[in-house]
C-alpha positions in Angstrom: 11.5 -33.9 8.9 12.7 -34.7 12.5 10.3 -37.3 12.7 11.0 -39.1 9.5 15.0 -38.7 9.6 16.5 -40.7 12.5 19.4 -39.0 13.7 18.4 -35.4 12.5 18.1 -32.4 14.7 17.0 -28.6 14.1 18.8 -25.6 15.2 16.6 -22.5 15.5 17.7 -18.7 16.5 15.0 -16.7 18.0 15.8 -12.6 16.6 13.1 -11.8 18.7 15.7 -11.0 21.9 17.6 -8.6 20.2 16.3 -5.5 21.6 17.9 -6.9 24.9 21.2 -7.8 22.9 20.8 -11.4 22.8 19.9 -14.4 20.3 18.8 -17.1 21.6 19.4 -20.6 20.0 17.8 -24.1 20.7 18.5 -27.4 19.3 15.6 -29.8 19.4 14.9 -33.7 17.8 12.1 -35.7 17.1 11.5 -35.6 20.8 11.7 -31.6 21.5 14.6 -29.6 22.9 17.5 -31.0 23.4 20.1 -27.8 24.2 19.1 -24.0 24.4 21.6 -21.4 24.8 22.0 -17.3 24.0 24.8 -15.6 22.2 25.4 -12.1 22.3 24.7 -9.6 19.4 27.4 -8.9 17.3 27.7 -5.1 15.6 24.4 -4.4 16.7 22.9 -7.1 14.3 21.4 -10.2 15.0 21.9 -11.8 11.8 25.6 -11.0 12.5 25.0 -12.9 16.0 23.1 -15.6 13.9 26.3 -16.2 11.2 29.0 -16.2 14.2 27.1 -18.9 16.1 25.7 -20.8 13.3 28.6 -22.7 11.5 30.3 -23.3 14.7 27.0 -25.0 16.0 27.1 -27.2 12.7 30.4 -28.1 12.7 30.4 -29.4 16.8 27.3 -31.7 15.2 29.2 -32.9 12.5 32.2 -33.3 14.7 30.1 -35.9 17.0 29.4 -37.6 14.2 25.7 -38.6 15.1 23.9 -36.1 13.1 22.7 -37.2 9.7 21.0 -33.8 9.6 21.4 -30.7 10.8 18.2 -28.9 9.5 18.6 -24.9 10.2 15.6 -23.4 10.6 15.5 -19.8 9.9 13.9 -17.4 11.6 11.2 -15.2 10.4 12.8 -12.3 8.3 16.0 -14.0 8.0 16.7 -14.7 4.2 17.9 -17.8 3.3 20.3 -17.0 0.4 22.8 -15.2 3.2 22.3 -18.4 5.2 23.0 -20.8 2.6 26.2 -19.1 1.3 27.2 -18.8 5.0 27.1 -22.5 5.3 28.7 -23.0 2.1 31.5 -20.8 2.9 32.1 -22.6 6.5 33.1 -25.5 4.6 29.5 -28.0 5.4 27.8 -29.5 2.5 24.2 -27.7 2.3 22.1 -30.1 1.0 18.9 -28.1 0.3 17.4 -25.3 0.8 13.3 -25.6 1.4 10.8 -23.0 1.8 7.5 -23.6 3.7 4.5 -21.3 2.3 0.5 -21.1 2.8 -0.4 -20.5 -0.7 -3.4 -18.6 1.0 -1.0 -16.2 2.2 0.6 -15.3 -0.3 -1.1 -12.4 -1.7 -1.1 -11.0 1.6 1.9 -11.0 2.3 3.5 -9.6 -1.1 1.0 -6.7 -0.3 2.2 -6.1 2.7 4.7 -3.1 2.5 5.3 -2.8 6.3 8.5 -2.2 7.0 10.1 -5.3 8.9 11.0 -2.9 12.4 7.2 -1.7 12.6 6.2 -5.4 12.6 9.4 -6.5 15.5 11.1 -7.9 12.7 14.0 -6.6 12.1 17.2 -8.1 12.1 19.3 -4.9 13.0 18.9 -1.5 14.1 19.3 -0.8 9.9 17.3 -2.9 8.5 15.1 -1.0 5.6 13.4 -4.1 4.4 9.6 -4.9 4.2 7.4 -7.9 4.7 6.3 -8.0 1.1 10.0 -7.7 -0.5 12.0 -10.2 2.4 9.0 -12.8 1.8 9.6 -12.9 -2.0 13.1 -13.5 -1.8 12.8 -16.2 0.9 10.3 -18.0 -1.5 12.0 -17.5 -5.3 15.4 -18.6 -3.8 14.5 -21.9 -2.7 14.5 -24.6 -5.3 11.9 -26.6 -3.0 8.4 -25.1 -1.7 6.9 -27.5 0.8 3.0 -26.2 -0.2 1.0 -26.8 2.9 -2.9 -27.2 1.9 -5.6 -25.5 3.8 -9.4 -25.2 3.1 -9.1 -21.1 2.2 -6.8 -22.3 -0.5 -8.0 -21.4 -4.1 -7.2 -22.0 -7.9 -5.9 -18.2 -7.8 -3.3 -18.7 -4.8 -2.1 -22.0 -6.6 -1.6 -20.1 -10.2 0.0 -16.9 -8.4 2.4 -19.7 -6.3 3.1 -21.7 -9.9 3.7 -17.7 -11.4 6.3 -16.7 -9.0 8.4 -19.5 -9.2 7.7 -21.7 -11.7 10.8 -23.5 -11.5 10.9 -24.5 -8.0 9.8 -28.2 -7.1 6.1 -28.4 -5.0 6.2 -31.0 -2.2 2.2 -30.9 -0.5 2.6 -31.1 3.4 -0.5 -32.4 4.3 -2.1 -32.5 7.7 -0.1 -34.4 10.1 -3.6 -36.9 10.4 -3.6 -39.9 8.4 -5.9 -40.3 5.4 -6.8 -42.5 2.9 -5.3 -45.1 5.7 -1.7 -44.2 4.1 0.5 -43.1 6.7 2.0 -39.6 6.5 5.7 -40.6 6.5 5.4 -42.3 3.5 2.6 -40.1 1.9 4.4 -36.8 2.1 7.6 -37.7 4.5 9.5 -39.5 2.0 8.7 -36.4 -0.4 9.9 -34.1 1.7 13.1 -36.2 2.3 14.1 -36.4 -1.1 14.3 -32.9 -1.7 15.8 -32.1 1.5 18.6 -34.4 0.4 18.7 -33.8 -3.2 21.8 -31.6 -3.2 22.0 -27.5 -3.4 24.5 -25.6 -5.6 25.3 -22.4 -3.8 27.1 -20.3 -7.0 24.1 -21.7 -9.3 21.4 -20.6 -6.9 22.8 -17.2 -6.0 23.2 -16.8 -10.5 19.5 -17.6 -10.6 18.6 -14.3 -8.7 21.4 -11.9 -10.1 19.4 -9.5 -12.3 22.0 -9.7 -15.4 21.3 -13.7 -15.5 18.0 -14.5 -13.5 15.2 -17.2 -14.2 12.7 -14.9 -14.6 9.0 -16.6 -15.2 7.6 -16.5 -18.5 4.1 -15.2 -19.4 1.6 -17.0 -18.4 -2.2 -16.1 -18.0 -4.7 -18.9 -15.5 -7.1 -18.9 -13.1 -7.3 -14.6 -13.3 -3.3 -14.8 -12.3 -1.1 -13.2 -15.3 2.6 -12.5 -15.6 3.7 -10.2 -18.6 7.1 -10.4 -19.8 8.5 -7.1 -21.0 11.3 -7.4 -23.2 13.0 -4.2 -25.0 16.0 -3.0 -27.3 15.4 0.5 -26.4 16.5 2.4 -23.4 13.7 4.3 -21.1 13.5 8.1 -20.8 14.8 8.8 -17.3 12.3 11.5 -16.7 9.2 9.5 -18.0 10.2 6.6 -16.5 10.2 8.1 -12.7 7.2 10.0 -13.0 5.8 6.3 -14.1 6.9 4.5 -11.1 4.0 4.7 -8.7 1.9 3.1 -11.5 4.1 0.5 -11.9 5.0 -0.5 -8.7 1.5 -0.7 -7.8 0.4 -2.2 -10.9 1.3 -6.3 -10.0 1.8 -7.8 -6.8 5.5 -8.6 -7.8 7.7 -7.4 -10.5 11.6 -7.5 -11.0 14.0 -8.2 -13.8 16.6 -5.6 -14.8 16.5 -2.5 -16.9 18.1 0.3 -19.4 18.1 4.1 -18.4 19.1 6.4 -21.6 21.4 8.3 -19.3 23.2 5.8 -18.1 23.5 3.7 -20.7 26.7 1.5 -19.8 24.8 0.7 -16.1 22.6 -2.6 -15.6 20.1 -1.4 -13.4 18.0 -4.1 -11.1 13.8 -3.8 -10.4 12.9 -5.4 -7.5 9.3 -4.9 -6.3 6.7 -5.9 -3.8 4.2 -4.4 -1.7 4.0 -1.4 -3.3 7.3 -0.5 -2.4 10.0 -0.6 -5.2 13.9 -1.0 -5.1 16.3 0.2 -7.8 19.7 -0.5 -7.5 23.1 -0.6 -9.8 24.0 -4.3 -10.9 27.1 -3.2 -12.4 28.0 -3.0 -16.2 26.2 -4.5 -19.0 29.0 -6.7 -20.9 28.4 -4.6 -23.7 30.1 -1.9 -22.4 33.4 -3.5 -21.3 36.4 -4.2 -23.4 37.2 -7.9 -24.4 39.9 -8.2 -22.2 37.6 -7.5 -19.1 34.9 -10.5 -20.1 37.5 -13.4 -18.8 36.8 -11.9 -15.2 33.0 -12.4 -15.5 31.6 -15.4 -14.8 31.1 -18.2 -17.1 27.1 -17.7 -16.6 26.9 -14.4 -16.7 28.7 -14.6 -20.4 26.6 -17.4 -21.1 23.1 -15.2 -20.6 24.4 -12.3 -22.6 25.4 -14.2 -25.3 21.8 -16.0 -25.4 20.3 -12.1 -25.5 23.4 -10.4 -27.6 21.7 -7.9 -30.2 24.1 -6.9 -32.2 23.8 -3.3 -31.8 23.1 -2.8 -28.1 24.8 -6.4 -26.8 23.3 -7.4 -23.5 21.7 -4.0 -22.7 17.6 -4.6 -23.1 14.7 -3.8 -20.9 13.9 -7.3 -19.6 11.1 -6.9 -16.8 8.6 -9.0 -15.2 5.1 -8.1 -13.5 3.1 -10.9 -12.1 -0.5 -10.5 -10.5 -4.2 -11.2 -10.4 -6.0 -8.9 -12.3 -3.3 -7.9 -13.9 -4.2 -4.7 -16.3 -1.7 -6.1 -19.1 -2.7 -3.7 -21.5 -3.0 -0.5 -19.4 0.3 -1.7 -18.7 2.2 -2.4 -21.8 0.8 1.2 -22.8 3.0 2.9 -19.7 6.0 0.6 -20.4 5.8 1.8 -24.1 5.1 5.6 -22.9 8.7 5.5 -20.8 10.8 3.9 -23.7 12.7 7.1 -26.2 11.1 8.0 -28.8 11.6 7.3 -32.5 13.7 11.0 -32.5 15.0 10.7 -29.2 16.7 7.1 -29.9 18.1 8.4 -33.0 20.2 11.4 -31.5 22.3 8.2 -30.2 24.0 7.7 -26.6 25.9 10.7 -26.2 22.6 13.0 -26.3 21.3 10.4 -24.3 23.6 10.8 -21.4 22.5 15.0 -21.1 18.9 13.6 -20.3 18.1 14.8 -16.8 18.9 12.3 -14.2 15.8 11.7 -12.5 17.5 8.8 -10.8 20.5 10.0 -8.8 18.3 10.2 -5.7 17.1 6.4 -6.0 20.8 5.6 -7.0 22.4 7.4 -4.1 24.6 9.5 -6.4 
């Protein structure tokens, strides 16, 4: 990118120096560094450190007036949907967001359920996230992968890749040699700066991953990859449902959507899992359960998804989850999916008997 954009320059902070209560942050061209400098943790946190320096930084570029691009490059377990809407909210016009990935590592890394502070990379003294689950959100947020091609590359890693975020554009990064006498810049260079200046809508992006309106892939079944697409009008028996949870969280390499609990009826719950390691968390109300007067406060695209799922019994609220994986056991696990859902006689005794089911959940919850 520096190479093939005159005028453009990187900023990089290194998380690594936090233990010593410093982030260091360099600036660097086509040519290499051009300006290196620390600032000092803020809170404790280095991504704090990171947000305090960074749209300063931008704006003093932008200010000189000879940057035509300011790429920031993040660091390792920094995610770049905080980044973006950091940006965004400094008042600089983000022009794309772009994730790199080894297709080869992919699988590795989604199994990978180290925690980020056993591996040194945590970006505060609190940080509870993993490898697996802070890789998958770095690479379904970015509307552009640049897909760098290696020999250890197979039709599995490319399916899996395709799976996970089908929607995102692929841009190949070749070696930096030149081949079939076509020089790079104009092979893969101009590629690669299209997308980066193709525009970026913060508000749409950060919709795409809410659970009550995400682009969630559709089923698909190649080269021994699948992804089934569970979609439900019935709530799941809280009980059955945690005692289920081991099975599927270890049953696909990623899975997320959002779901429907029987005693919580009025809550849109979120699945988010990776690595083995899964993360439940409230999402708020389904629209369902709010009165009309409420429903001009929610977005326009959150209205616009429930509408395009309204039942006319339940509204919005559905089971709408996602598990994507090689050798994926699709009917061992449509028959545990259909194993946690009520029962004919339990759905019928309606949502007040549903709310006296035990609540296997406050613990994951935090009630």
């Amino acid at each position: 990118m520096l190479a093939d954009v005159p005028g453009s320059v990187a900023l990089h902070h290194d998380l690594a120096t936090a233990a010593a209560g410093t982030v260091v942050r360099t600036i660097r061209d086509a040519t290499g560094i051009v300006s290196a400098g620390e600032t000092p943790l803020v809170n404790d946190c280095a991504c704090c450190a990171l947000r305090e320096d960074l749209v300063p930084e931008l704006r003093r570029l932008a200010d000189a007036g000879l940057t035509r691009l300011a790429v920031v490059e993040l660091w390792d377990s920094v995610e770049p949907k905080a980044m973006a809407e950091v940006v965004a909210a400094g008042g600089l016009r983000l022009t794309s967001v772009i994730t790199a990935v080894d297709p080869a590592l992919l699988l590795p890394y989604l199994a990978n359920g180290d925690d980020l502070a056993e591996v040194g990379l945590a970006a505060a003294a609190t940080d509870r996230r993993t490898v697996a689950d802070t890789f998958a959100r770095q690479l379904e947020y970015a509307p552009v992968l640049a897909v760098a091609s290696s020999e250890q590359v197979d039709d599995e890693d490319r399916a899996l890749l395709a799976q996970l975020h089908p929607t995102a554009r692929q841009v190949p990064i070749d070696a930096l040699d030149v081949t079939d006498g076509e020089p790079r810049s104009e092979r893969t260079g101009s590629a690669l700066v299209d997308a980066a200046f193709a525009g970026f809508d913060v508000e749409a992006a950060a919709a795409a991953q809410h659970p009550a309106c995400a682009l969630l892939p559709a089923e698909a079944d190649e080269a021994g990859v699948g992804t089934l697409v569970r979609h439900r009008r019935r709530p799941f028996h809280p009980e059955r449902l945690y005692a289920a949870l081991e099975g599927l969280t270890c049953a696909a390499a990623r899975s997320r959507g959002r779901f429907w609990l029987a005693d919580r009826p009025d809550t849109l719950l979120h699945w988010d899992a990776a690595g083995g390691a899964l993360c439940v968390e409230s999402a708020g109300p389904w629209l369902a359960s709010l009165p009309d007067a409420a429903w001009d406060m929610v977005p326009p695209v959150r209205r616009a998804a429930a509408a395009l799922d309204w039942h006319p019994e339940h509204g919005d609220c559905c089971q709408h989850l996602v598990f994507t994986s090689p050798g994926l056991d699709r009917e061992g696990l449509e028959l545990l999916l259909q194993s946690c859902l009520l029962t004919d006689a339990e759905y019928a005794a309606g949502p007040a008997a549903w709310k006296r089911l035990p609540p296997a959940f406050d613990s994951l919850l935090e009630v």
